[in-house]
Legacy VTK file of the C-alpha trace (Angstrom):
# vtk DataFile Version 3.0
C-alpha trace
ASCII
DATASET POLYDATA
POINTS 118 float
0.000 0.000 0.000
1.319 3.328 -0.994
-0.819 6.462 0.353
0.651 10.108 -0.685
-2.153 12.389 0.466
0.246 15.533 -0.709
0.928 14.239 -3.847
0.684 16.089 -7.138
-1.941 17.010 -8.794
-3.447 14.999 -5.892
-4.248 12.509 -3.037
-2.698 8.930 -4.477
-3.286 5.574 -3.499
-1.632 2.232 -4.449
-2.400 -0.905 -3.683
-1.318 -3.969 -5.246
-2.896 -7.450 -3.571
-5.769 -9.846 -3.652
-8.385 -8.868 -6.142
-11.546 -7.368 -4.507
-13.601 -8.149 -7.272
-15.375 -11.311 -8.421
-14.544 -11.228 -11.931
-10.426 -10.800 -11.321
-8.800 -13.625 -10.584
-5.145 -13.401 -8.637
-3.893 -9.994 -7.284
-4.476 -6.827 -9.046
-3.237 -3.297 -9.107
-5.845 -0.409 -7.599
-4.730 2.991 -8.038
-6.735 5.908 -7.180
-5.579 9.969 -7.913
-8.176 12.536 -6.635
-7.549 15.496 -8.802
-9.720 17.901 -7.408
-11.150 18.831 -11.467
-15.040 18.992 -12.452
-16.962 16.298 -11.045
-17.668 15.283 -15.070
-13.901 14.585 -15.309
-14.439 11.212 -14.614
-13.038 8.359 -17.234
-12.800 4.505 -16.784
-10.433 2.711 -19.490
-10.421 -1.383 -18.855
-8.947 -3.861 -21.506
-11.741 -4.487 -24.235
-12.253 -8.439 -23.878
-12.719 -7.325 -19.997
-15.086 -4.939 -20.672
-17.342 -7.203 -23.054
-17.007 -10.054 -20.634
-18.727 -7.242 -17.769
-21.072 -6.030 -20.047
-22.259 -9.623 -20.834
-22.125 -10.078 -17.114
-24.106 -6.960 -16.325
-26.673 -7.739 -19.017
-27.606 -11.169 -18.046
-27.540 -10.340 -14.207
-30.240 -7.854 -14.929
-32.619 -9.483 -17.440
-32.565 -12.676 -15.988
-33.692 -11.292 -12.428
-36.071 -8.726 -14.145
-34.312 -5.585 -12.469
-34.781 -2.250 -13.462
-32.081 -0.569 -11.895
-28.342 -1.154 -11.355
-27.862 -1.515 -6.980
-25.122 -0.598 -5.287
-24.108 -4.415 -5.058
-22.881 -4.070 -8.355
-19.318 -3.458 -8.672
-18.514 0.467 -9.810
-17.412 -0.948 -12.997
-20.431 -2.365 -13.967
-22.549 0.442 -12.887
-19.738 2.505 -15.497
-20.564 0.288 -18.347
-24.499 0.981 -17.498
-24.755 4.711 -16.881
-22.082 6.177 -19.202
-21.750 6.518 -22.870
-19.137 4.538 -24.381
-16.750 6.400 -26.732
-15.171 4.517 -29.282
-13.819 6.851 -31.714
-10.222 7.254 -30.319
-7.468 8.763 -32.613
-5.013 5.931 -31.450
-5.802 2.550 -33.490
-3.804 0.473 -30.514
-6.272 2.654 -28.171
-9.070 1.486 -29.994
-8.415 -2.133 -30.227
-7.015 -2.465 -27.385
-9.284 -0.403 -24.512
-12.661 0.261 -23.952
-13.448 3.384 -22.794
-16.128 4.937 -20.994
-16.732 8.891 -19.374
-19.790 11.053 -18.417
-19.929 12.745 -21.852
-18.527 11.231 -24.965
-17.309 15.123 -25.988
-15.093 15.060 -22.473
-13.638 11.233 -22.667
-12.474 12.438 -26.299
-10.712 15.523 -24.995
-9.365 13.707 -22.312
-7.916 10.424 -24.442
-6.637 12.877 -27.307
-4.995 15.745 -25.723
-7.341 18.190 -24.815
-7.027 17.666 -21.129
-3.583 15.830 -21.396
LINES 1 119
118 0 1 2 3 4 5 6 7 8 9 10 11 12 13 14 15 16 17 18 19 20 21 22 23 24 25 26 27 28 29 30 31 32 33 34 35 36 37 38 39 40 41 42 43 44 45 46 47 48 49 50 51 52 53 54 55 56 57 58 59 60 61 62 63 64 65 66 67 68 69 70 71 72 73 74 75 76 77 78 79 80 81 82 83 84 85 86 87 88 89 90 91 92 93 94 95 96 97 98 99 100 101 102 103 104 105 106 107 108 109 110 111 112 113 114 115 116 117
């Protein structure tokens, strides 16, 4: 665990250990940066395969219980994948091949992935 509250351009944490989530086998690598920007500044990139395997996931989970909404028992990336538009018109090939990514606007995630907010 590696906490820098006084980092720059803010609070950090590391962790590397056992996976707190169902669908990650092993250890994994959390890392967290609180930047202190717009609330809409928000932007979740996850390998693509990943991210269809949790949209499957999400999308049987809720049509084969009948549920409306998305709880809070569903893990934030899920919720992600739900509730925020996808963008998928990255200027990077290897980006888009590679990565699935997903932000509050589409207009945002774009300036954010290709240098607008770099």
């Amino acid at each position: 665990l590696i906490e820098q509250p006084r980092a720059e351009p803010g609070p950090l944490r590391i962790e590397w250990g056992v996976s707190q989530r169902s669908y990650l086998p092993g250890t994994e690598l959390r890392m967290r940066c609180e930047m202190g920007l717009h609330p809409d500044l928000q932007l979740m990139a996850v390998c693509r395969t990943l991210m269809e395997d949790l949209e499957r996931a999400v999308f049987e989970a809720y049509t084969d219980t009948l549920k409306t909404r998305v709880d809070t028992d569903t893990p934030e990336e899920m919720r992600w994948l739900v509730m925020f538009p996808k963008f998928n018109q990255a200027s990077s090939q290897i980006v888009r091949q590679r990565y699935g990514l997903v932000g509050v606007t589409k207009e945002l995630t774009g300036d954010w992935i290709d240098g607008q907010l770099l």
